[in-house]
GUPAVEX-804490 format. One record per residue (C-alpha): x, y, z. Coordinates in steps of 0.1 Angstrom, whole numbers, plus 5000, padded with zeros to 4 digits. Layout:
// residues N
+------+------+------+
|   c1 |   c2 |   c3 |
+------+------+------+
|    X |    Y |    Z |
...
+------+------+------+
***
This chain:
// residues 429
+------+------+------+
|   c1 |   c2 |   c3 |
+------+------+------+
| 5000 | 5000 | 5000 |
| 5013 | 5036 | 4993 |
| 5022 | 5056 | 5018 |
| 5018 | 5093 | 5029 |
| 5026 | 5115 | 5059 |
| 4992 | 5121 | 5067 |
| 4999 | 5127 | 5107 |
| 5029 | 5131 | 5124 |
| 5033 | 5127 | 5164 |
| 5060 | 5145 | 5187 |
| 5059 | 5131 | 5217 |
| 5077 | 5151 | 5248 |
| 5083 | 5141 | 5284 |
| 5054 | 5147 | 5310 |
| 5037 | 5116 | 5321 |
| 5033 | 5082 | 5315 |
| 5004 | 5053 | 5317 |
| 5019 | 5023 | 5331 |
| 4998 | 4991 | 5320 |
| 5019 | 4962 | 5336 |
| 5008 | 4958 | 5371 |
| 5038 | 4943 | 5382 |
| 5059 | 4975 | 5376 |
| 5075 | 4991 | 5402 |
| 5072 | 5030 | 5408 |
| 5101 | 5045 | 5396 |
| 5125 | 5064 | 5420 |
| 5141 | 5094 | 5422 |
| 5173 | 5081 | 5404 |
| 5151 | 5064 | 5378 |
| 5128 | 5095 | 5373 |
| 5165 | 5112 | 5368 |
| 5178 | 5089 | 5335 |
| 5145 | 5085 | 5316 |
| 5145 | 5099 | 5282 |
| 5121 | 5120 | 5262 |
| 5111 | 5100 | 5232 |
| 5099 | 5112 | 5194 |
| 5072 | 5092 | 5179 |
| 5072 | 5099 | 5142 |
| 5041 | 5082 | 5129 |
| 5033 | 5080 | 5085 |
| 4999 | 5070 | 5085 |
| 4992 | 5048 | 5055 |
| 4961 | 5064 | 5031 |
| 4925 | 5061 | 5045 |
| 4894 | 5055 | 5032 |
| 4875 | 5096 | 5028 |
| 4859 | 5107 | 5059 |
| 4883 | 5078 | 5082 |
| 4885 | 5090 | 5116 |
| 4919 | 5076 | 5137 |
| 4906 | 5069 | 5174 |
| 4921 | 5046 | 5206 |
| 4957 | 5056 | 5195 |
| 4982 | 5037 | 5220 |
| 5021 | 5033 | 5220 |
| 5034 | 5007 | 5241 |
| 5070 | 5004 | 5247 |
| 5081 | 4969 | 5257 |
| 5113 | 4966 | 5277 |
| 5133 | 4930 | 5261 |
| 5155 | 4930 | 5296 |
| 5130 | 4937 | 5324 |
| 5101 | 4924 | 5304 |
| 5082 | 4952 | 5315 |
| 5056 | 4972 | 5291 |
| 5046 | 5006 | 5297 |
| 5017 | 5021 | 5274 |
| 5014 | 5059 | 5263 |
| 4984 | 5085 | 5251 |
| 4989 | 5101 | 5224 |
| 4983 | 5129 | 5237 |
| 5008 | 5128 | 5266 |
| 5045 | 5127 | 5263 |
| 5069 | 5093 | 5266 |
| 5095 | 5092 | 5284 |
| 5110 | 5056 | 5292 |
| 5144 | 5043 | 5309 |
| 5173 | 5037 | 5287 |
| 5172 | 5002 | 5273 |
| 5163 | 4979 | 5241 |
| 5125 | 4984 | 5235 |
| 5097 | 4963 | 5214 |
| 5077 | 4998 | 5205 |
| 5040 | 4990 | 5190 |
| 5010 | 5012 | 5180 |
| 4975 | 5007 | 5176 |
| 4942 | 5026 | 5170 |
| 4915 | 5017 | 5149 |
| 4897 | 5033 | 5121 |
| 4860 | 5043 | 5118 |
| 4852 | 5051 | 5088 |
| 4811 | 5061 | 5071 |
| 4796 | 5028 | 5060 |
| 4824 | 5008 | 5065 |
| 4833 | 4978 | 5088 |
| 4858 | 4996 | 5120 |
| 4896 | 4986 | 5112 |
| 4928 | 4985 | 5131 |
| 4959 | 5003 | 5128 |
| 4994 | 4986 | 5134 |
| 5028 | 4992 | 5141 |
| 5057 | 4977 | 5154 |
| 5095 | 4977 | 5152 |
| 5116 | 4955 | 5170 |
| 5150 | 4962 | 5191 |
| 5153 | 4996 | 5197 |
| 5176 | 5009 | 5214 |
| 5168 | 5039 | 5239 |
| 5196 | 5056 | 5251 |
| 5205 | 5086 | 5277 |
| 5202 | 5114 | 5253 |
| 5166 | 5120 | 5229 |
| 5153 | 5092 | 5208 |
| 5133 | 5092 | 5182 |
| 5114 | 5061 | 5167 |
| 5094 | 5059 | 5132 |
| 5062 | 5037 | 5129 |
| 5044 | 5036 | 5099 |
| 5012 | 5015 | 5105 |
| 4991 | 4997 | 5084 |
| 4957 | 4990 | 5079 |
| 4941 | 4957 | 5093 |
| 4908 | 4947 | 5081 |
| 4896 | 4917 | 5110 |
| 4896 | 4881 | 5094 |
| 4859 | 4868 | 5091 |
| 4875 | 4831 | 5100 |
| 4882 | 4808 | 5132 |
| 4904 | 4822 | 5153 |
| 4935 | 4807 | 5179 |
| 4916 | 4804 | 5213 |
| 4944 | 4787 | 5233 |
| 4973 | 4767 | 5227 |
| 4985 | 4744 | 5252 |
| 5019 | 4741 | 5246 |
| 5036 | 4729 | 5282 |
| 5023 | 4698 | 5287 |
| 5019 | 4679 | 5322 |
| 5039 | 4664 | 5348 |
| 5041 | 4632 | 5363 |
| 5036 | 4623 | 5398 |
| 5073 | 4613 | 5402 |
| 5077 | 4650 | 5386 |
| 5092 | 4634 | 5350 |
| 5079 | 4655 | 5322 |
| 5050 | 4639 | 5302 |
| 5043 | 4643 | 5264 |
| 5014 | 4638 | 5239 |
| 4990 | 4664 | 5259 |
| 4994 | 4694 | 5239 |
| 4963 | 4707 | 5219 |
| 4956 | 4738 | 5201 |
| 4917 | 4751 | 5207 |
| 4901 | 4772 | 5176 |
| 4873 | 4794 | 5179 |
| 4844 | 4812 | 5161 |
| 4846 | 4846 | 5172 |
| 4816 | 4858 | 5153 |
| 4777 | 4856 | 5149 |
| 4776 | 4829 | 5114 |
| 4786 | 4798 | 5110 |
| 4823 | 4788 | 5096 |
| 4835 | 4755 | 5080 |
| 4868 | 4744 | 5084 |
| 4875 | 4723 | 5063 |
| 4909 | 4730 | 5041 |
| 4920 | 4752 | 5073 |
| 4955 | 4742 | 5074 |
| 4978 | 4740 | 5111 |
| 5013 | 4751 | 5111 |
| 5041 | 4758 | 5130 |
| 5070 | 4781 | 5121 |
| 5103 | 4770 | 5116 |
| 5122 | 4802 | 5130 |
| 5125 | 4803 | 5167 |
| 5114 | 4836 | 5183 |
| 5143 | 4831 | 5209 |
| 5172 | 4834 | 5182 |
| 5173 | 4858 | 5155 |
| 5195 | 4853 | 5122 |
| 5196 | 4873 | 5092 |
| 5184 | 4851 | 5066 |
| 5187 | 4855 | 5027 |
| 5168 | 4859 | 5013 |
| 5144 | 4877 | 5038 |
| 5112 | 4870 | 5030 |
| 5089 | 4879 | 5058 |
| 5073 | 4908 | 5043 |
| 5058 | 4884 | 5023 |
| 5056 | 4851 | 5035 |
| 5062 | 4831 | 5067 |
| 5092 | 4803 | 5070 |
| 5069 | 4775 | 5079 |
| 5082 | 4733 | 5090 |
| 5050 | 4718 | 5097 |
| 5018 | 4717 | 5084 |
| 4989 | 4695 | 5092 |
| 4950 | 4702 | 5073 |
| 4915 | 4702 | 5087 |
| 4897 | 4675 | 5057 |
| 4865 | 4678 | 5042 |
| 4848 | 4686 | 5007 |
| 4839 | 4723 | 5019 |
| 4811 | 4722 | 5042 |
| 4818 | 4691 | 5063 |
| 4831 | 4704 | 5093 |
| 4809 | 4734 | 5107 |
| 4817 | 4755 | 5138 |
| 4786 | 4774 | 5149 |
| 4792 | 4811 | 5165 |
| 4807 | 4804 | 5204 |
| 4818 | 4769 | 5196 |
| 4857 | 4758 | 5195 |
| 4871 | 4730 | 5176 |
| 4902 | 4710 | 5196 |
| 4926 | 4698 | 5176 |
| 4951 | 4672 | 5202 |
| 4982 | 4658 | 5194 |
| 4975 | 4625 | 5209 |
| 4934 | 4618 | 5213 |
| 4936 | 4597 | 5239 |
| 4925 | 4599 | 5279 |
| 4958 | 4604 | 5287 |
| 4949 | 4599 | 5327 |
| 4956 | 4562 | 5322 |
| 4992 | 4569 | 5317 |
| 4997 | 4600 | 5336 |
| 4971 | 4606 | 5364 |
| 4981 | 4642 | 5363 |
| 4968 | 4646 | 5329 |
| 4933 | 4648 | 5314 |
| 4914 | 4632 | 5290 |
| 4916 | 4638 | 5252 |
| 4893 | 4613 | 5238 |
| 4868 | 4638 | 5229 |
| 4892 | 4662 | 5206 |
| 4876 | 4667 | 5173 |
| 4909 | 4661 | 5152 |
| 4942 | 4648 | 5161 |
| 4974 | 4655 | 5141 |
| 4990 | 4616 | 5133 |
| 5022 | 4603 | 5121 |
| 5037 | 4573 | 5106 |
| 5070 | 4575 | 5124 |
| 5097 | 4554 | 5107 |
| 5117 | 4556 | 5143 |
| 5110 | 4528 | 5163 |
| 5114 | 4542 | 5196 |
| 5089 | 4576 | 5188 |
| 5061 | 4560 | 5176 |
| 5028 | 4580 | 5175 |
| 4990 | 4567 | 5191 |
| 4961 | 4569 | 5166 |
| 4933 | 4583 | 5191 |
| 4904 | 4600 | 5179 |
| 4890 | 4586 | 5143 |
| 4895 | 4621 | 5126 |
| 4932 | 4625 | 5116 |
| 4943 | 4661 | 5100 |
| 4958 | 4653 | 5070 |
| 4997 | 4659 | 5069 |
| 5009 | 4681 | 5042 |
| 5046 | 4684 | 5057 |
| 5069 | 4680 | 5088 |
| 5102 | 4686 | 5095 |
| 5105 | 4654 | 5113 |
| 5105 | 4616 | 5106 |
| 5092 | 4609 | 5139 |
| 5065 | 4623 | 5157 |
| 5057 | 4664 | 5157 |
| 5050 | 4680 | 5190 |
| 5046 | 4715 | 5200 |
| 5076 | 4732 | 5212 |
| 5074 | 4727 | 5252 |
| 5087 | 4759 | 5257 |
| 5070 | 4777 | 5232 |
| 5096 | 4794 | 5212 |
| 5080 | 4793 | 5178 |
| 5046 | 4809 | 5161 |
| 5018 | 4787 | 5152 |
| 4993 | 4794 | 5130 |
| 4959 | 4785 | 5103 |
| 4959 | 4796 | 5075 |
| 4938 | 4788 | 5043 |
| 4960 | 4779 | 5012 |
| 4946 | 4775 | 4980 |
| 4963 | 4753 | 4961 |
| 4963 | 4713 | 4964 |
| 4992 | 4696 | 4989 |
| 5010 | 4685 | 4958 |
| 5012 | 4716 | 4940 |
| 5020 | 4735 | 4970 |
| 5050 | 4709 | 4978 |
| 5067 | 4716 | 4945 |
| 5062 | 4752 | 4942 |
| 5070 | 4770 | 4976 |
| 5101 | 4753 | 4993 |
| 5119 | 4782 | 5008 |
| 5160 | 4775 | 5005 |
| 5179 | 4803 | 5030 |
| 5211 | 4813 | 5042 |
| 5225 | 4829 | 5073 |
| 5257 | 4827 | 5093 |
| 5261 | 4808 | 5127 |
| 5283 | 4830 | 5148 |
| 5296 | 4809 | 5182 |
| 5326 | 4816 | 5198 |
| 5348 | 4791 | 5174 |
| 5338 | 4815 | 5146 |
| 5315 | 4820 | 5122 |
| 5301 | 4795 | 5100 |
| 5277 | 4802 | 5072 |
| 5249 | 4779 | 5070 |
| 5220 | 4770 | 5043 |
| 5190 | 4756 | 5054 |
| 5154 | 4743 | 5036 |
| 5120 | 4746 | 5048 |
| 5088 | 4762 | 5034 |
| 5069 | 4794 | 5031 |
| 5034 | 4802 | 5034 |
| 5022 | 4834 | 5020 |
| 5007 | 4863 | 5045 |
| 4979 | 4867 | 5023 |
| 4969 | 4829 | 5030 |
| 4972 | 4832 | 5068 |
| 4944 | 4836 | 5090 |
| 4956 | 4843 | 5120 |
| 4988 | 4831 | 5141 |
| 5005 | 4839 | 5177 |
| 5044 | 4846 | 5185 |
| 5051 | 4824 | 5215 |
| 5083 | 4832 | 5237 |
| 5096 | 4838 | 5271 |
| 5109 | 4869 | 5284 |
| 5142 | 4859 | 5294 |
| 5150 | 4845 | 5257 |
| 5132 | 4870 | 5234 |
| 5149 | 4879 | 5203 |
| 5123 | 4883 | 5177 |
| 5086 | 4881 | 5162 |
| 5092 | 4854 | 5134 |
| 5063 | 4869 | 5116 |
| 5054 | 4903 | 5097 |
| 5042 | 4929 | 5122 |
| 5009 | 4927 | 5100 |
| 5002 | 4894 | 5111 |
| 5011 | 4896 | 5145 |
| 5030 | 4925 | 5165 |
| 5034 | 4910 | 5195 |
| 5039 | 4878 | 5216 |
| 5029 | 4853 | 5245 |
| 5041 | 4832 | 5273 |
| 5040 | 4804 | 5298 |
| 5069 | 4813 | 5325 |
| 5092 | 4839 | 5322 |
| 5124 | 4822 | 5318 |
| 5138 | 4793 | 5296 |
| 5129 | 4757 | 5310 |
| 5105 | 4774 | 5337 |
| 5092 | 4750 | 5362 |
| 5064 | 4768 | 5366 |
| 5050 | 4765 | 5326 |
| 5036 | 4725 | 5332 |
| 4998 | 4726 | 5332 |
| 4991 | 4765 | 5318 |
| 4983 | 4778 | 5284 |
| 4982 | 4807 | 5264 |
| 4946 | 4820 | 5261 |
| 4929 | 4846 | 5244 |
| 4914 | 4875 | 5262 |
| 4877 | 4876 | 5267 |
| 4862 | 4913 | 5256 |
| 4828 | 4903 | 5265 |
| 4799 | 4880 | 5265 |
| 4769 | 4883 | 5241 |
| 4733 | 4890 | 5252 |
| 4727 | 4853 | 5237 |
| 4759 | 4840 | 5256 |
| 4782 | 4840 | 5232 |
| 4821 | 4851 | 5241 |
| 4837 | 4873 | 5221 |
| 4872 | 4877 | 5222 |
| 4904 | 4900 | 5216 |
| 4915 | 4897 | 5179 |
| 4939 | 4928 | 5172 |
| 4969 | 4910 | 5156 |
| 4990 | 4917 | 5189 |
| 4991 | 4884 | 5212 |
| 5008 | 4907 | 5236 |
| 4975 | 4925 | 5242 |
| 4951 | 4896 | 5234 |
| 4965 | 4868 | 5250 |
| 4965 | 4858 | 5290 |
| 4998 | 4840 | 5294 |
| 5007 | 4813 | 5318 |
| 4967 | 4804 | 5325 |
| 4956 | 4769 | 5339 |
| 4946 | 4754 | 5308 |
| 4911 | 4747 | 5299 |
| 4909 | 4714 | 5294 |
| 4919 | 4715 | 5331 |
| 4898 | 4734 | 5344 |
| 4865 | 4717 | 5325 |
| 4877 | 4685 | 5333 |
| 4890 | 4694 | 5369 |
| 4920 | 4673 | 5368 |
| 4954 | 4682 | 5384 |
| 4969 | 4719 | 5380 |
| 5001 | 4706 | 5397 |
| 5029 | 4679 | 5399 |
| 5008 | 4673 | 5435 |
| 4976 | 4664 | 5419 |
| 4958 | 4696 | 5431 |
| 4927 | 4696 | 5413 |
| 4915 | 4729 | 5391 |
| 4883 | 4740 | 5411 |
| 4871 | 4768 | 5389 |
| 4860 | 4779 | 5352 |
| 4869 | 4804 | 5331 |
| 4866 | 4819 | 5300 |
| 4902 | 4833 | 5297 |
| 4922 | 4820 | 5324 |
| 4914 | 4852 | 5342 |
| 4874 | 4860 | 5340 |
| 4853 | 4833 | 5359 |
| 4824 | 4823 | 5338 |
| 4790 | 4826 | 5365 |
+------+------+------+
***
């Protein structure tokens, strides 16, 4: 989309909306080193009569792990450091549907004397498609505290008021990790996403239908895993589970549930799991071409170099990409202590989530990463956060659903979940 300067933004120091809760008020030797920040923002063209309201900057600190959010109109000031910076507003506009504005650039680095950042945000129109409600990521521990696989499961939603089939809705993971940044080549992110597994909802068109308020669980393994973990839950009922043939004797995979996706690509020869940790994106996204063609016609062959303290090595890797325009929606997962990068165009998502705070965190087994709940419908219905930004529309580090509806154990100790919710945070009544 062409670009003009339609509005530009200079920010100077006064005050300063702090949204993380767990922030501590700064003292006077903190109040002394902050520094005045200039927001240039390049609006992209609007639609005639577009009115630009709910304009936010948030300034996300890659060391503390701290975000602080700013008005518009009120100056920013933040502490020197490296800095995730993100906009948002949306966009009402005579006749038209409301959109969202977005911005974000990644790794800045704020020093003592004036800084000045540009953002230059473009216009999101929301997906009328299923949305990523949770994903479940961490798995479960046993009672003798061992790690337990094959509980991991990915929950979609209908977020609005029609029914939507999902059939050819495709699963993926990215092959980038969002804890280690390279500089590939050639970059394609603008354009597509670097993608090593991919796993599709089947049907002829109209064979699987999820009503307005109802989820569709896709499970690694569809089994009740209670029988071999006590400390797990019971999977039996997912509606899909994603299956592989492994040709290595020792990871084979379970055939659960009847309804397999059907497996366009993995990386692996074994058996595909979430990353425990969650350090990669995952994603749906609708592609319209046929497995085969897709196979030959989008491999993705990079390069980048592999700098350790030996030297530096170049490397050249293969995987796939998957075009932006054909992704429906997708969520940056990380933790704070290992946080490079988004692995995805700012377009697609500007932000990121997290179970624990540090790499291998204990405290990760049994939570999720859920969506935010906005509000629920006169008819019941939940609607959810959906702003491209899993910072601001996800709950990190929540008991997981399937938890709490099945009320099995939230700890190594067996403790069982006693409450609902719809979010990990608001109870449902």
């Amino acid at each position: 989309m062409k670009k003009s300067t339609l509005k530009i933004l200079f920010l100077t120091l006064t005050c300063v909306l702090t949204l993380a809760a767990c922030d501590d008020p700064l003292t006077t030797s903190d109040t002394a080193r902050l520094t005045a920040v200039i927001i240039d923002i390049s609006l992209p063209d609007l639609p005639e009569g577009a009115e630009v309201a709910d304009e936010r900057v948030t300034f996300s600190n890659l060391n503390s792990g701290q975000s602080s959010t700013f008005l518009p109109d009120a100056g920013i000031s933040v502490l020197p450091g490296v800095y995730d910076v993100s906009y948002s507003a949306r966009v009402f506009t005579p006749g038209a549907a409301t959109t969202n504005l977005r911005a974000n650039v990644q790794s800045v680095s704020i020093s003592s004397a004036t800084a000045r950042v540009e953002l230059n945000p473009y216009n999101c129109i929301d997906s009328d498609d299923l949305i990523i409600a949770e994903i479940f990521f961490a798995g479960t521990l046993q009672p003798s505290g061992n790690s337990y696989i094959g509980d991991d499961y990915i929950k979609l939603y209908n977020n609005t008021d029609h029914t939507i089939y999902a059939d050819g809705l495709t699963l993926f993971e990215s092959k980038f990790l969002t804890t280690r940044k390279y500089a590939y080549s050639p970059d394609i992110m603008a354009e597509a996403m670097t993608v090593q597994a991919l796993y599709t909802i089947p049907g002829s068109g109209k064979d699987v239908a999820v009503e307005p308020g109802e989820y569709l669980l896709l499970a690694d393994t569809g089994i009740d895993h209670r029988v071999a973990n006590p400390n797990s839950f019971d999977l039996s009922g997912a509606d899909f589970e994603w299956f592989d043939q492994s040709t290595v004797p020792t990871m084979l995979d379970i055939d659960g549930v009847p309804a397999n996706l059907d497996k366009w690509y993995c990386y692996t020869n074994s058996v595909f799991m979430l990353h425990n940790r969650g350090f990669r994106a995952v994603g749906i996204a609708r592609i319209p071409v046929d497995r085969t063609h897709y196979l030959e016609n989008y491999k993705y062959d990079y390069e980048y170099d592999e700098v350790t303290v030996a030297g530096t090595f170049p490397m050249s890797q293969s995987a796939y990409r998957l075009p932006n325009e054909w992704i429906v929606d997708v969520v940056n997962c990380s933790v704070a202590s290992e946080y490079a990068w988004q692995v995805t165009a700012s377009s697609l998502d500007c932000g990121w989530t997290a179970c624990g705070t540090i790499d291998k965190d204990k405290t990760r087994f049994f939570h999720s990463v859920r969506r935010k709940l906005l509000y629920v419908a006169a008819n019941g219905r939940a609607v959810f956060a959906d702003t491209n930004n899993s910072s601001a529309d996800f709950n990190g580090n929540c008991i997981a659903s399937e938890i709490e509806l099945q009320h099995t154990a939230t700890d190594v100790n067996g403790t069982p979940a006693t409450s609902i919710t719809y979010d990990g945070a608001i109870p449902r009544l």
